[in-house]
Phi, psi and omega in degrees: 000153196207129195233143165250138167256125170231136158282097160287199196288350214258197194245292189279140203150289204285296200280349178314312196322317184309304199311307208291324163290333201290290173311346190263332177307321210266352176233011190225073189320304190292002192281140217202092193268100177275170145232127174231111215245092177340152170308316161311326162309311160312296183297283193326302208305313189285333153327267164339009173060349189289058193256264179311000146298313180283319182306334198280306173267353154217108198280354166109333197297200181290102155099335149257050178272173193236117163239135195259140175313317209281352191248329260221356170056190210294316189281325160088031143014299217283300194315352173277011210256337183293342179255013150248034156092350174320312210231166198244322200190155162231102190261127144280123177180146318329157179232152199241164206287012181283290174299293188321337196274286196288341172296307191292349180256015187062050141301129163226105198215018161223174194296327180282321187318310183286317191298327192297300171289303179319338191283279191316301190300322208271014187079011180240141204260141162248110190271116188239153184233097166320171172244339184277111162245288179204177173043242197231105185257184162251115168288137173237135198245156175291181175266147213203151198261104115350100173262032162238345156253346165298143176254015168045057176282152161354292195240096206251101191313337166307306181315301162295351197222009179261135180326294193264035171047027161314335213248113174233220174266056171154154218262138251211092166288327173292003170207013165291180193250316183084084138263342196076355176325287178341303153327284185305321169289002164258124212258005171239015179073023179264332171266151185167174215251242185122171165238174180219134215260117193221148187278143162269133165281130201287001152295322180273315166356286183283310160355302187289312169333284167295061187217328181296338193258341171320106172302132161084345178259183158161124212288126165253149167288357187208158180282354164306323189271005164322315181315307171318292175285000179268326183261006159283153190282134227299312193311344183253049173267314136300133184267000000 
């Protein structure tokens, strides 16, 4: 079976998403993963520290490339490959309300995006998992300084010791890694990830709603239920 993945921009999500692929590789020997990773995506992978997960699941060879928007210019050239017959599928996942929003009105003007139509004309069904559905989620955020537990030393061993000089009195996210050195190097517990309890705008609701009426999509609710569609048998994978 041979899968296309595309990645946005969001948090929540993302690492299940990560797992969740990581296992079908690891139990679908014949599996066979592209990536295609919004800009936004490309930063969040690397905040979260997943860099090198993704490299683990499309390894570069034929058909397992990693293609990122920031490199792939304005036309997304690699996304014509959905009209040759490449791919069994494209989960989109996490998809952030951004995407979900232009995928439902047939916006295609970014690399997930493009990819997302380019599917649907060449026959191939996209299965997208919003991060927006309804009521409430809990988001797990990257990590960040309790400026109400930091003791602002002297000498702050986070500080001194982060690769990429992410750290001043707050962590520079466009250029933390997500590796944790920090974390562990802090001796009062201040730095740390969490999660954030954040409401769906009853605007991303409806988004989703239609993206549901959409010929050739279908929304799932969790990066859990990838599982599902991976074990139907590859002919009812096309719609």
């Amino acid at each position: 079976m041979k899968l296309a993945w595309g990645i946005t921009g969001a948090g929540h999500f993302l690492r299940e998403s990560f797992e969740i692929i990581k296992e079908l590789k690891r139990t679908a020997h014949d599996l066979k993963v592209t990536t295609f990773v919004s800009r936004a995506g490309e930063e969040v992978i690397r905040m979260y520290g997943l860099m090198d997960d993704l490299r683990r699941i499309s390894d570069g060879s034929y058909l397992e490339e990693t293609f990122f928007e920031s490199q792939q210019g304005a036309s997304a050239p690699k996304t014509g490959r959905f009209l040759l017959n490449k791919y069994d599928a494209l989960i989109i996942s996490p998809a952030t309300s951004n995407t979900t929003a232009k995928l439902a009105r047939g916006i295609a003007d970014t690399l997930i995006t493009n990819a997302a139509a380019q599917a649907v004309k060449g026959g191939v069904h996209v299965y997208v998992v919003p991060v927006d559905i309804s009521g409430f989620i809990e988001s797990e955020m990257p990590f960040f300084i309790d400026r109400e537990i930091c003791m602002r030393c002297e000498i702050c061993l986070p500080a001194e010791n982060c690769m990429q000089n992410a750290i001043t009195d707050q962590i520079e996210l466009l250029k933390c890694n997500g590796c944790g050195t920090c974390v562990r190097l802090c001796s009062y517990g201040a730095i740390s990830g969490g999660k954030a309890k954040l409401r769906v705008r009853d605007v991303d609701s409806r988004n989703v709603m239609q993206l549901r009426k959409l010929e050739g999509i279908t929304v799932l609710e969790s990066p859990g239920k990838i599982f599902d569609v991976i074990a139907k048998p590859m002919q009812k994978l096309k719609y």
